[in-house]
ROLUMNU-171355 format. One record per atom (N, C-alpha, C, O): x, y, z; residue in one letter. Coordinates in steps of 0.05 Angstrom, whole numbers, plus 5000, padded with zeros to 4 digits. Last residue first. Layout:
# ROLUMNU-171355
XYZA
...
# end
This chain:
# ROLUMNU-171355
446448878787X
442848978782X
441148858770X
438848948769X
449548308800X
448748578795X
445948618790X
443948478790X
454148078844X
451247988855X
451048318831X
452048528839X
459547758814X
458148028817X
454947918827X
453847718819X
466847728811X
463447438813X
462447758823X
463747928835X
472747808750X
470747848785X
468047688779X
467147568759X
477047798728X
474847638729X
474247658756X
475047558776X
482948008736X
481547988711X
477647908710X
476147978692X
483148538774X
483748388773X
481948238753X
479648318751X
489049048770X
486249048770X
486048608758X
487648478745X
494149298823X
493849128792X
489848938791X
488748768805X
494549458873X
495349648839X
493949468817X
492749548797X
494149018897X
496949048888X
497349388862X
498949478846X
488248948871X
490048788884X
493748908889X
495548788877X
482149058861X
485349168856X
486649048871X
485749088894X
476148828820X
477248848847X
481448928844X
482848848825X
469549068800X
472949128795X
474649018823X
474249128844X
464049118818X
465149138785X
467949078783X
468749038760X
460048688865X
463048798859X
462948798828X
462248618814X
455948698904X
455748818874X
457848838864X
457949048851X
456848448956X
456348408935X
456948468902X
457948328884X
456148888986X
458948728990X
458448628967X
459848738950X
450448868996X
450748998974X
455448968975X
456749078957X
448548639038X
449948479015X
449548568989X
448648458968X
448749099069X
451148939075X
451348739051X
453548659043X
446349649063X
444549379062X
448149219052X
449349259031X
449050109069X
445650179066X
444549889072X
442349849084X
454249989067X
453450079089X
450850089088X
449950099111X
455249889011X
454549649024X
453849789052X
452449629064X
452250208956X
453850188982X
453049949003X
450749869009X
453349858891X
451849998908X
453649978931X
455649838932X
457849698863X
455649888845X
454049958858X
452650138849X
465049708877X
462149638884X
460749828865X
461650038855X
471549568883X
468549748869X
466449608872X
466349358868X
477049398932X
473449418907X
472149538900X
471149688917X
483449368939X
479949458944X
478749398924X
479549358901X
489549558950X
487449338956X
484549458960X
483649598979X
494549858947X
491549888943X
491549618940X
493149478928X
496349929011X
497549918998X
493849808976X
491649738986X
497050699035X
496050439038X
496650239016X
497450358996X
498551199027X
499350989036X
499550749038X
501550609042X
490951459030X
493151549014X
495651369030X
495051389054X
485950979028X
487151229043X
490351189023X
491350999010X
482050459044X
483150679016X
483750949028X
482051109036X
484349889091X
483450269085X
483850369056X
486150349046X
486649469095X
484549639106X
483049769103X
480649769110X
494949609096X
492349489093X
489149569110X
489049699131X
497649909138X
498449819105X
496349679096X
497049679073X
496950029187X
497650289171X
498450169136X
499450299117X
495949609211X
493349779202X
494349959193X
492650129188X
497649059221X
498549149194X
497049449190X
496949529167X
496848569256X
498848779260X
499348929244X
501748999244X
492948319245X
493448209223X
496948389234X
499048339222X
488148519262X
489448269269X
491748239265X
492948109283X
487848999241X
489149019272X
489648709275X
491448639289X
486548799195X
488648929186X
489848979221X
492248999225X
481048699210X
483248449198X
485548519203X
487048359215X
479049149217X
478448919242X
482148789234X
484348789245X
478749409177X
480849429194X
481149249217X
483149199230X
475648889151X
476949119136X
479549129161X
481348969165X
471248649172X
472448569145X
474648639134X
475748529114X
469548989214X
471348669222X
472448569192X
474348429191X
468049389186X
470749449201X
471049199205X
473349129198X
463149129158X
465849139147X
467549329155X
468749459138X
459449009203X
461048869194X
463148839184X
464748669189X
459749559225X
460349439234X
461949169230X
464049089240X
455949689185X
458549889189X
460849639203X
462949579193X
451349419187X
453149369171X
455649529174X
457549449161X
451549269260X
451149409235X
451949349215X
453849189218X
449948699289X
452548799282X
450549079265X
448149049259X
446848179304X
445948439312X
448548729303X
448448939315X
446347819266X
447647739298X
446448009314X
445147989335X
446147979212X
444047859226X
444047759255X
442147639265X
451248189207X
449348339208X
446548209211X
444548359213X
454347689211X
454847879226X
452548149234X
452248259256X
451447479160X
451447319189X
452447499215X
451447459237X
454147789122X
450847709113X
450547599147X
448547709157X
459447649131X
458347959135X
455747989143X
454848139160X
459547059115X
460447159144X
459347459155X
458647509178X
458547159073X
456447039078X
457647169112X
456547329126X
462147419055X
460947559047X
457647379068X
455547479073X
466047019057X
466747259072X
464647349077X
464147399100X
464646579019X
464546609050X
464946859065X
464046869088X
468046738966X
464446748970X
463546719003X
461546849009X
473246638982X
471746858978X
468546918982X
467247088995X
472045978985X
474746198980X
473846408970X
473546388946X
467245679016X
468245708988X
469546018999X
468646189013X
464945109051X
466045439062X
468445519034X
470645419031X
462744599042X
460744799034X
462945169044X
462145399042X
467944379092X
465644399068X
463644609063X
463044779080X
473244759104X
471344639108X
470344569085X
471144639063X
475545249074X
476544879069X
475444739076X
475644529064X
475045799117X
475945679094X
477045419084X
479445369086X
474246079172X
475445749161X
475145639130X
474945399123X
473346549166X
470746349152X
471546099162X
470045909161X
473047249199X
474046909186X
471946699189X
469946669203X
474247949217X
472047699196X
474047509189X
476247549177X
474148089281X
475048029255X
473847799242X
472947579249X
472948609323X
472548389318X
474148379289X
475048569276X
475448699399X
476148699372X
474848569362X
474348359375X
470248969448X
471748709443X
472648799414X
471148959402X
466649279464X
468849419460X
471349189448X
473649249442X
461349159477X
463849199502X
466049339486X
467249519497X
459749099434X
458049289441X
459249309468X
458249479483X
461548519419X
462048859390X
460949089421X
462549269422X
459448209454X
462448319447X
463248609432X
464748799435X
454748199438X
455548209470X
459048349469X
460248529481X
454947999386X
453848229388X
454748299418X
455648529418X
457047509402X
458747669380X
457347989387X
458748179393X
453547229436X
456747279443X
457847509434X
459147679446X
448547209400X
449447389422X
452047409433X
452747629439X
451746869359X
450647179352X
450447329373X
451547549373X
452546369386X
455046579371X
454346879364X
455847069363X
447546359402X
450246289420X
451746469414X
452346669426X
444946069362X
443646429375X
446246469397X
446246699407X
447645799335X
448146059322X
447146209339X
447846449339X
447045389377X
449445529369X
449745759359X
451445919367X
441945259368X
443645379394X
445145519392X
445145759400X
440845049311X
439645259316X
441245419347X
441645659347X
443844619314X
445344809301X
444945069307X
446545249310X
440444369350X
443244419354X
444644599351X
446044729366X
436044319325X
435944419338X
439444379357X
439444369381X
438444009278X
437944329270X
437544499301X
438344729304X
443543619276X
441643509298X
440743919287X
442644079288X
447243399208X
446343419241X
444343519248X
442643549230X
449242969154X
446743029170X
446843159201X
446542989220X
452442769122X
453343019143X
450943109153X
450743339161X
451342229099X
453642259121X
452742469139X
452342439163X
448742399074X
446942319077X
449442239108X
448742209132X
452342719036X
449342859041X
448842709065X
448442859084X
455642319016X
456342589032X
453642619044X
453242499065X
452642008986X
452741919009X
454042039023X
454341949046X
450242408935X
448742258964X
450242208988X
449542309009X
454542908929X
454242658930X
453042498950X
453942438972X
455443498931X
452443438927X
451843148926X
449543068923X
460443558937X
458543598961X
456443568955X
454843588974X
463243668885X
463843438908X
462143438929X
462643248943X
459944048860X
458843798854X
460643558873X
459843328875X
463544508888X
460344418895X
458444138885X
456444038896X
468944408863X
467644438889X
464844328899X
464244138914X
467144358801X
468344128817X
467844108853X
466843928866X
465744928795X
463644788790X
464444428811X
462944308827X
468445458845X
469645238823X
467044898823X
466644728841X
463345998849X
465745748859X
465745558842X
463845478827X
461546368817X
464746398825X
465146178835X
467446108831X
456246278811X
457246448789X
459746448796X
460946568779X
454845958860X
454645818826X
456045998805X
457045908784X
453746308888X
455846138899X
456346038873X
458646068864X
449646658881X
452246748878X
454346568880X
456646638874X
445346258872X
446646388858X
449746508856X
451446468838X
445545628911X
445245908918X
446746048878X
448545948865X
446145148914X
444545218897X
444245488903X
442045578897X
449744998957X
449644928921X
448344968907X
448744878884X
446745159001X
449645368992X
449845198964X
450145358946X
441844879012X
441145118998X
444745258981X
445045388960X
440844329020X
441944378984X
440644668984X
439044748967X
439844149070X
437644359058X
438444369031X
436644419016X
445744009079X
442843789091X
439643869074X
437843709067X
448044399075X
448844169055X
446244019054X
444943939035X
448344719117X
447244779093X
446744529078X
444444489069X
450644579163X
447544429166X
446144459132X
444244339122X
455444709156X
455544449161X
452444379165X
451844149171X
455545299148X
456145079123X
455244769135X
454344609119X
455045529185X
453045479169X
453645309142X
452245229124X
460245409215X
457745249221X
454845279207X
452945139212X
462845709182X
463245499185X
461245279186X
460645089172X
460246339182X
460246159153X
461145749158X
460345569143X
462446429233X
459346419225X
458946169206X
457945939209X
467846539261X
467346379241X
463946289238X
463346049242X
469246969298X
466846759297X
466446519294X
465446349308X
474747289333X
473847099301X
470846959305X
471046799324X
476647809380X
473547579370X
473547469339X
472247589322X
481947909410X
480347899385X
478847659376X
479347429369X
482848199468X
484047939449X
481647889432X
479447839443X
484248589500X
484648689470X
484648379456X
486048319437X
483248639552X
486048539552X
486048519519X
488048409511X
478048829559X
480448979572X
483248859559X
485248999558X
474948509528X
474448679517X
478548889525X
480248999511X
475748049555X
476147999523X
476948349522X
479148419515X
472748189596X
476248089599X
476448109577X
478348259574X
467748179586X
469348489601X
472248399603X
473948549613X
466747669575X
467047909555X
468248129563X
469548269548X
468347409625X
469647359604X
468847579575X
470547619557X
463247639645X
466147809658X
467847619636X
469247789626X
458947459634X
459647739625X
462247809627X
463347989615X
460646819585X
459646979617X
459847229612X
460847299590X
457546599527X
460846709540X
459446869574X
457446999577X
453846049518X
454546299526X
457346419532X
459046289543X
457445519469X
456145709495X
456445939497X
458246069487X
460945599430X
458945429432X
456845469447X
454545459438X
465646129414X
465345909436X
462245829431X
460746019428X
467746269350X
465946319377X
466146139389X
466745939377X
474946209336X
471446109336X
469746329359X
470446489377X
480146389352X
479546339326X
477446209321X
477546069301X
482246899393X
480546689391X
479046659364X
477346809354X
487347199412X
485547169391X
484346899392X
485746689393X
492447259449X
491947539426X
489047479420X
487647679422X
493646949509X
493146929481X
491547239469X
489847389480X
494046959564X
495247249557X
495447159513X
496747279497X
492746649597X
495246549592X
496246849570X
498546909564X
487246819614X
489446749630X
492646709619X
494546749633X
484946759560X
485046959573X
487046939597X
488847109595X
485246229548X
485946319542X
486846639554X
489246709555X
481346019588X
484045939590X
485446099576X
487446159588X
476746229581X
477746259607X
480846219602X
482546379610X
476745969522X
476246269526X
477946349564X
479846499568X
474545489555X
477145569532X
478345769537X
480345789550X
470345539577X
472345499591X
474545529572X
476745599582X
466945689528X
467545839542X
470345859562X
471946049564X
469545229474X
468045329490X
468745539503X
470945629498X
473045219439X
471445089426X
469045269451X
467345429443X
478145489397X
477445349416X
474845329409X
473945379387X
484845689367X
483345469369X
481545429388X
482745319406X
488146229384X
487145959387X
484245849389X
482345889404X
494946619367X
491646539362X
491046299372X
492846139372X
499947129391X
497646799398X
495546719386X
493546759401X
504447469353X
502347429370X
501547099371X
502246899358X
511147529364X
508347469352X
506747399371X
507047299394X
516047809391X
513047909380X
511447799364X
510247939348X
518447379428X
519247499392X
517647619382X
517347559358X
515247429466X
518447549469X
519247619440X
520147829430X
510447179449X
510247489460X
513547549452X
514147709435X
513146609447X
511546839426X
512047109423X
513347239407X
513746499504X
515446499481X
514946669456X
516446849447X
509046689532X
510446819530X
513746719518X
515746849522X
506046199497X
504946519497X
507646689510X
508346869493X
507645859524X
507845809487X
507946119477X
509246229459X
506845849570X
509445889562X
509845889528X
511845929514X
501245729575X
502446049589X
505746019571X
506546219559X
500945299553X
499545539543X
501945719544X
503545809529X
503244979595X
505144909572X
503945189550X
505445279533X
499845049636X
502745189634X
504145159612X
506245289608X
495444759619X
495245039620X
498645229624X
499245449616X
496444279568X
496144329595X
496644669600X
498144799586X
492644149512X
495644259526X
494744329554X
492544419560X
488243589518X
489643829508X
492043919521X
493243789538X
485242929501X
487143119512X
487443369499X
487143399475X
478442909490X
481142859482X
482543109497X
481743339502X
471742639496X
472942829503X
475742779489X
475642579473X
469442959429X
469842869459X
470042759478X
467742719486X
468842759380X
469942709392X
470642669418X
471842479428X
463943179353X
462742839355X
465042729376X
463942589393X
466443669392X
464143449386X
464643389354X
465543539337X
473543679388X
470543849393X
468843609391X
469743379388X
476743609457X
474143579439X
474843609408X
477143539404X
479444029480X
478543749496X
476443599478X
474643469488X
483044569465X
481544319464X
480644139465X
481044009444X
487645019435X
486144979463X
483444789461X
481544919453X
492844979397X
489944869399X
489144859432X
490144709449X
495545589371X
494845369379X
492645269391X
490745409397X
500046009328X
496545859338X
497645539345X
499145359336X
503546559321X
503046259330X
500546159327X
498846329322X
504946879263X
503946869277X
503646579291X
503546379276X
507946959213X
507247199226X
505547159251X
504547359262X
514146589202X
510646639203X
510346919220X
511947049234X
518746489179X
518446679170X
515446679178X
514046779160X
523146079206X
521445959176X
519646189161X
518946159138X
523846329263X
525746269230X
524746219201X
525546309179X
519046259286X
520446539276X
522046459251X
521646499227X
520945649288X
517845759279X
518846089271X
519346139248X
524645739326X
524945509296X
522645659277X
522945759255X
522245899371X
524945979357X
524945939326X
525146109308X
519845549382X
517645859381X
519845959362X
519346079341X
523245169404X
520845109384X
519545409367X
518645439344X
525845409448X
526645349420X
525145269393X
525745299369X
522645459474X
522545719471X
524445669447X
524745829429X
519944889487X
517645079475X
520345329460X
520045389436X
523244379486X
523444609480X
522544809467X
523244919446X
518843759503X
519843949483X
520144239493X
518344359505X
517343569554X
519943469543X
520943709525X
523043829528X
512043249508X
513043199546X
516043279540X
517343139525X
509443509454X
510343269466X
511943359493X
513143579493X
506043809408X
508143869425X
507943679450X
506143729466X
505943729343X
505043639360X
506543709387X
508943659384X
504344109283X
506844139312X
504843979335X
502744069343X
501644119220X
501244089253X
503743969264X
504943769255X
502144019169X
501544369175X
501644259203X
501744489213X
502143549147X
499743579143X
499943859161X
497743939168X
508043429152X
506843419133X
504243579127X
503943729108X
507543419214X
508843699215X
507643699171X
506743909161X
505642809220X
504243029226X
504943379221X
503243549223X
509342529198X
508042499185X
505242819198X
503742969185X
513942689234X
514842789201X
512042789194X
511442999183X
513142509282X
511542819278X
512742879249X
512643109242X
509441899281X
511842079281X
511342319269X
509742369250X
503241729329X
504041809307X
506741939298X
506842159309X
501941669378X
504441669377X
505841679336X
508041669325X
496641799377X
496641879393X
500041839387X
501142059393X
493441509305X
493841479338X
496541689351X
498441729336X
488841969268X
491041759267X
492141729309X
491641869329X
484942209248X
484541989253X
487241829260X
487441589256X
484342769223X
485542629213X
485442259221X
485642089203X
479742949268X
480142949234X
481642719226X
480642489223X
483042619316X
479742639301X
479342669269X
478842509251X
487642689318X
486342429334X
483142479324X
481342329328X
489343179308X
490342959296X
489442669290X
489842499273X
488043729315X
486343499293X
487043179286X
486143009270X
486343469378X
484943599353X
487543719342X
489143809358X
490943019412X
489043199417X
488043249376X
488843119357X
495742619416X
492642479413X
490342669416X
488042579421X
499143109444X
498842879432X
496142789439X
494742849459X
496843819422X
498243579447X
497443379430X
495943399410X
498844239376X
497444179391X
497843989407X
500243969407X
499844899330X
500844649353X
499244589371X
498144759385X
500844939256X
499044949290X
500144739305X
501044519299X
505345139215X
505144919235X
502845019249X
503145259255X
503645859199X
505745479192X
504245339205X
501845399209X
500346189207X
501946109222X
504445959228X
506145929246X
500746789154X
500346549171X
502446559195X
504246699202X
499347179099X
499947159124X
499446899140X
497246799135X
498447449032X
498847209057X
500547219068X
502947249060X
494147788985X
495647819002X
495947509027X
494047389037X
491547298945X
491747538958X
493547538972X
494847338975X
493447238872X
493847078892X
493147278918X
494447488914X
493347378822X
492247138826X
492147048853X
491046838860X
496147938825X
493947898816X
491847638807X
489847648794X
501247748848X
499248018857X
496247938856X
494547888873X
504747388846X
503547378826X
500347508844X
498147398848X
508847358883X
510147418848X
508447508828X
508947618806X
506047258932X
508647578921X
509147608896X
509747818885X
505746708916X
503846938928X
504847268921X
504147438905X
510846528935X
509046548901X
507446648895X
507146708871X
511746728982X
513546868956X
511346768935X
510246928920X
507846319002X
508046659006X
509246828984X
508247008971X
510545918999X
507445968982X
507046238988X
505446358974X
515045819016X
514945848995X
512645918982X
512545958958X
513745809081X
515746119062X
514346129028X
513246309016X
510745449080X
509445719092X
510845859070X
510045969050X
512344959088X
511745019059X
509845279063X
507745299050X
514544869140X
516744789108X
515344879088X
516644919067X
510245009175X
512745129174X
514745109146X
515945279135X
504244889132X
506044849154X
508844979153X
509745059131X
500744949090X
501645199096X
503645219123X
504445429134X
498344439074X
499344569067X
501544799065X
503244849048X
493844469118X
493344469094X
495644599074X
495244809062X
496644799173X
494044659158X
494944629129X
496844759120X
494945589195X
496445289197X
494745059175X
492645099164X
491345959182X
491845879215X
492945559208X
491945349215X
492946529135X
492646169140X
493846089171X
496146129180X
489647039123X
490846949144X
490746639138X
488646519135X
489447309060X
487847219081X
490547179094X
492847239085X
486247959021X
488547849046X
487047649058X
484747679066X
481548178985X
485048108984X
487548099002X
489848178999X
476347848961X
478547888993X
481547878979X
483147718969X
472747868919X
473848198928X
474548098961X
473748218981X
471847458890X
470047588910X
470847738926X
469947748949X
477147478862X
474847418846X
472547498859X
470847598845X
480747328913X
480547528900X
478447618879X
477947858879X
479346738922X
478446938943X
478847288928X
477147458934X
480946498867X
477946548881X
477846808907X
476346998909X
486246468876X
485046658860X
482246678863X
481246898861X
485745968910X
487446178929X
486146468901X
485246678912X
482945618888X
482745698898X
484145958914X
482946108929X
487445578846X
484245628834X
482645718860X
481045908857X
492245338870X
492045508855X
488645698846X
488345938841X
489444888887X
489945028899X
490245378891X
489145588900X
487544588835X
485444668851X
486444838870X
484644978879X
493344528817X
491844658805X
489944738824X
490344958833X
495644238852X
496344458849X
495344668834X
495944908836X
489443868895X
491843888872X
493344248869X
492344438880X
486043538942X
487143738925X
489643668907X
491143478907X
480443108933X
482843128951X
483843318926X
483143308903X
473843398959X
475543258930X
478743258941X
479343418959X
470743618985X
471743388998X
473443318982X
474843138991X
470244368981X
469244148968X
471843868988X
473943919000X
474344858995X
471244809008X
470844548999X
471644429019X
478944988972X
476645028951X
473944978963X
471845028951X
484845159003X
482445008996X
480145128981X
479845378980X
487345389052X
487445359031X
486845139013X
488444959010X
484245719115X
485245479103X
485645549065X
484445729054X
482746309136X
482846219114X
485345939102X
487345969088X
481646739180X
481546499181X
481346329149X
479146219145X
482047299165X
484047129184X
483646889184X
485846769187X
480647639109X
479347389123X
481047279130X
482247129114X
478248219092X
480748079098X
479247819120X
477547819138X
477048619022X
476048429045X
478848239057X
480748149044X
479149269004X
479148939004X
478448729026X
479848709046X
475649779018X
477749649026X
477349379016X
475149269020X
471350038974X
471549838984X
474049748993X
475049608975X
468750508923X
470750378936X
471550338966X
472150528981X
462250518881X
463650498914X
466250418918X
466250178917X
460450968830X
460350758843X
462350768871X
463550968879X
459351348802X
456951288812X
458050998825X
456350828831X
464351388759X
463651518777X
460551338769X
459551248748X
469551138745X
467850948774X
465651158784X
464951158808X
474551068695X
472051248708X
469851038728X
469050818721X
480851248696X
478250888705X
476551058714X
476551168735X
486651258657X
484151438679X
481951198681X
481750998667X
493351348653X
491251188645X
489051308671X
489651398693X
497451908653X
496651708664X
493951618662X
492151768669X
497552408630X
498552218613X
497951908630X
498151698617X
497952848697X
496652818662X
499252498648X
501552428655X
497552918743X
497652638731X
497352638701X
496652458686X
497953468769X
499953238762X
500353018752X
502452898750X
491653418806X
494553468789X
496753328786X
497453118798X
485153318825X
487753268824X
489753298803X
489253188782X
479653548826X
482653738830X
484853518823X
486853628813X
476653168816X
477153428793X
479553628806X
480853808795X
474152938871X
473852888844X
474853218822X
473553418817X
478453038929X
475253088913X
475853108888X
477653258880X
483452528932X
483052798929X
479952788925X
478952578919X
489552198943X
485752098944X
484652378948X
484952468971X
495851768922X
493552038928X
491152028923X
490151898905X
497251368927X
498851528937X
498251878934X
499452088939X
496950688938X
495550938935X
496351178946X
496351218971X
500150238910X
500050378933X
498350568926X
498450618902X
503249978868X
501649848886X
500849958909X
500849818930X
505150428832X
507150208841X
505250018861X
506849858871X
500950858845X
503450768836X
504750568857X
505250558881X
494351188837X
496050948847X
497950928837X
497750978813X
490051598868X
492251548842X
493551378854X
494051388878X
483151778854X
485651688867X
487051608845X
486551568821X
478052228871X
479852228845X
482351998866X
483152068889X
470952228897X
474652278894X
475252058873X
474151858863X
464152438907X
465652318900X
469252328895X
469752548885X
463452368988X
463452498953X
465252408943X
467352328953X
463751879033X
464851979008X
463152058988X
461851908973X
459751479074X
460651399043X
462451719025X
461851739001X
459751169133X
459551449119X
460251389094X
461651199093X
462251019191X
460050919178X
458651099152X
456251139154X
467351149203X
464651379205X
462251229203X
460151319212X
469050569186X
469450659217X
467850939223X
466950969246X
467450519138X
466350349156X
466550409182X
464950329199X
466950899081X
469150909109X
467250799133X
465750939146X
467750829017X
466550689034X
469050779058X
471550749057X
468251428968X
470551218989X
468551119003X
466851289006X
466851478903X
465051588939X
466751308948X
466751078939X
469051688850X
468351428858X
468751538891X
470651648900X
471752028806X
469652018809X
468651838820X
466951738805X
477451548772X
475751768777X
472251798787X
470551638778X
483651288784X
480751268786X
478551528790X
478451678810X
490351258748X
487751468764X
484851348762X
483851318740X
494950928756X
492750978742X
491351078770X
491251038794X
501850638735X
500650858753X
497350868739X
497150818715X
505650288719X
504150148744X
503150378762X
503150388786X
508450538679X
509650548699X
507650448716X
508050568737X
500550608649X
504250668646X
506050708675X
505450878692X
496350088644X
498250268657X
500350348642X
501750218627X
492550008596X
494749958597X
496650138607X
497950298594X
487049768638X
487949958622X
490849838622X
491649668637X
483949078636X
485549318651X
486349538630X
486349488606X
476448928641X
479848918620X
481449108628X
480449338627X
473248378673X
474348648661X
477048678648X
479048538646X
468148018666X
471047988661X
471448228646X
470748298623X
463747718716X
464148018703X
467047988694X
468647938712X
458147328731X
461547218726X
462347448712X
461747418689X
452847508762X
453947448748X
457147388752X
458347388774X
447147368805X
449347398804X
450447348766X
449247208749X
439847738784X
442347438785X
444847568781X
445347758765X
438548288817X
438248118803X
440447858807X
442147808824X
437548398883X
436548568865X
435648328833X
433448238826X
437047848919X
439148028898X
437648238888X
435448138884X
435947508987X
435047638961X
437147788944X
439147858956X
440347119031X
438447409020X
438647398991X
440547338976X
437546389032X
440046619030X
438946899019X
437146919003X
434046299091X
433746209055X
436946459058X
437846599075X
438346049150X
436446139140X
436846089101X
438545959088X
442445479166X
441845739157X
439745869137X
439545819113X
445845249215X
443045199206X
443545489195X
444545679207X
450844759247X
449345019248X
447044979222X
446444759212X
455344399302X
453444419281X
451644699271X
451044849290X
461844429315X
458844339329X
457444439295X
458544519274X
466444489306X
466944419326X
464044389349X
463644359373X
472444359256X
468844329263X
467744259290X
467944039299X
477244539235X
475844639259X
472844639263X
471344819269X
478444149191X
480344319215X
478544399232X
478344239251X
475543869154X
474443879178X
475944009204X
475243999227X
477643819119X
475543889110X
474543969129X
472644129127X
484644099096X
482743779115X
480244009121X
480444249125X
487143859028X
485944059050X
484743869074X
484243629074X
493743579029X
490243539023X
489543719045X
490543739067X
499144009023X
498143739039X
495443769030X
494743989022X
502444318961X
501344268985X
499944028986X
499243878968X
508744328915X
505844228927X
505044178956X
506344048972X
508245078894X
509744778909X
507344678919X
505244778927X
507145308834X
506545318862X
507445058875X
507344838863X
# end
């Protein structure tokens, strides 16, 4: 794997949060290491296993599917299907298949402060598959900037079954002396952009050729822009941002080559801005209320709600030592991760204000529920790389947070599922266990539509066709 920039721990921290005890298990998570059949020709039949369909909200009698070559290319009621004799069989009956979880917002990182390596990268990027996501989105960052987008994708491509599905931005772009450069990172306002385009960030300076810039960016092979709408975030405030025409024009550079817009923001007036300039996606909840008519705009002009829940519950968790001591987190995240975050003087650093945190979340929950219930897109992202925000095991907390916002669980995992896959421009190839598609999914031992962290119970996760060796299981 080529080497990537140090995760930054803090891409998009953009206030504080607080989270309840973590839900109950039936029993203790475990670490489950399955053993693949020995396909022939990269074909195998699953049998006897009830499809999860998040958009009926409905679970499937039980069906027979057949996979070749990484695709699913037939899904029948259990016992008719033909034609497959001699092909390896996976009996699933009494259990759930699960579109693969898809998380747009996914830095590459392990969550923990430890500075990265190719190994810990590596370890992380197979983690998110280990807790049944097999697609993320990287919004720039860490690595994943325009020069080292292509090549972690192909390595990604080579190796199905270590790595999920990836999509990005490259580069994020943002104004001088604005987020992350002048905060996270800490550096001054004329910084040279070799040392900033290093760390995944396009500073865009007085002068520059947006539609050649947008140009360059297509070339390198991303699937998508992002940029930073932000005067802030807190502890920083205030700091420059892009000026609203330099938006409008980033956006309809974009638009012309069909990619879409994601951004970065922090508040409502964001959101205003955004919506004006004709951005795809907002990569947080806003901090504040959202007004009604900025949701009745969200909703008409199709630009897609990210939350990021899991973020800001990471940032009060630490304070409580509940996410390092949570079970499920202990049975899949990398032991190094979590013991970088349990060091006093982290601890005693990341202290924030609960009645803060406490705002926010009722902020982001009503926004999010205000949204789901206009008609607004949603999609599940964690920010992944933060602290305490672990590669896979977050999704699930993001679901656990969606359905405590006021979401259904149905609900949750269409934002998990197809939500992603409309982010993502992909809904006829990812998503869905449907005949086409390409297989990506999970087995589960219970339905997660009855009680959402039953997402949880994973026996098997498929990636590509290809079953994956070591799954993390909340089991009976």
């Amino acid at each position: 794997m080529r080497p990537l920039a140090i995760a930054l721990p803090w891409l998009a921290l953009l206030g504080a949060s607080c989270a309840p005890a973590a839900p109950s298990f039936v029993g203790p998570p475990t670490a489950v290491r399955v053993e693949a059949p020995a396909a022939a020709a990269g074909s195998l039949v699953i049998t006897g296993v009830s499809i999860v369909d998040p958009e009926n909200g409905v679970a499937s009698d039980p069906h027979d599917i057949l996979i070749e070559a990484g695709r699913i290319v037939a899904m029948v009621p259990a016992g008719t299907l033909r034609g497959a004799g001699g092909v390896p069989r996976l009996d699933a009956s009494g259990l759930f298949a699960m579109a693969g979880l898809i998380d747009v917002h996914a830095h590459v990182g392990e969550g923990g402060i430890a500075p990265g390596s190719d190994a810990t990268r590596a370890r992380a990027l197979r983690q998110f598959l280990r807790y049944g996501v097999t697609t993320i989105f990287v919004p720039g960052a860490t690595g994943a900037g325009d020069a080292d987008f292509p090549a972690l994708r192909e390595r990604c491509r080579a190796a199905v079954a270590s790595c999920p599905g990836l999509y990005g931005t490259g580069s994020l772009i943002t104004a001088p002396g604005s987020h992350p450069v002048s905060t996270i990172f800490n550096m001054p306002p004329d910084v040279p952009a070799e040392v900033t385009e290093a760390r995944g960030v396009t500073v865009l300076r007085p002068g520059t050729d947006i539609d050649a810039l947008i140009a360059a960016k297509q070339a390198a092979g991303v699937d998508a822009i992002k940029i930073v709408i932000e005067d802030g975030p807190p502890p920083w405030y205030p700091k420059p941002r892009l000026e609203d025409a330099q938006i409008r024009a980033l956006v309809e550079a974009a638009h012309a080559r069909s990619l879409p817009v994601f951004a970065h923001i922090s508040t409502s007036e964001h959101v205003r801005i955004a919506l004006d300039a004709g951005v795809d996606g907002i990569m947080h909840g806003p901090t504040d209320r959202l007004p009604d008519e900025l949701v009745r705009r969200m909703a008409e002009q199709r630009m897609t709600y990210v939350a990021t829940f899991a973020l800001y519950d990471g940032i009060l968790t630490w304070a409580r030592g509940q996410r390092e001591s949570d079970p499920y987190a202990l049975a899949g995240v990398e032991p190094s991760a979590i013991e970088s975050l349990t060091a006093p003087p982290f601890l005693a650093a990341a202290a924030e204000d609960e009645a803060g945190a406490l705002g926010y979340l009722a902020n982001n929950s009503d926004n999010l529920r205000r949204a789901a219930a206009a008609g607004v897109p949603i999609a599940l992202g964690t920010d992944v790389s933060n602290p305490f925000v672990f590669p896979g095991y977050s999704a699930h907390e993001e679901l656990s947070w969606m359905v405590r916002a006021g979401l259904t669980p149905a609900q949750a995992l269409q934002a998990g599922t197809v939500g992603g896959a409309a982010f993502l421009r992909r809904p006829e190839q990812v998503g869905r266990v449907a005949p086409g598609y390409e297989a990506d999914f999970v087995l589960l031992a219970r339905n997660p539509l009855e009680r959402i962290e039953n997402s949880r119970s994973i026996v098997a996760v498929f990636a590509d066709g290809e079953r994956v060796a070591d799954v993390v299981s909340a089991t009976p």
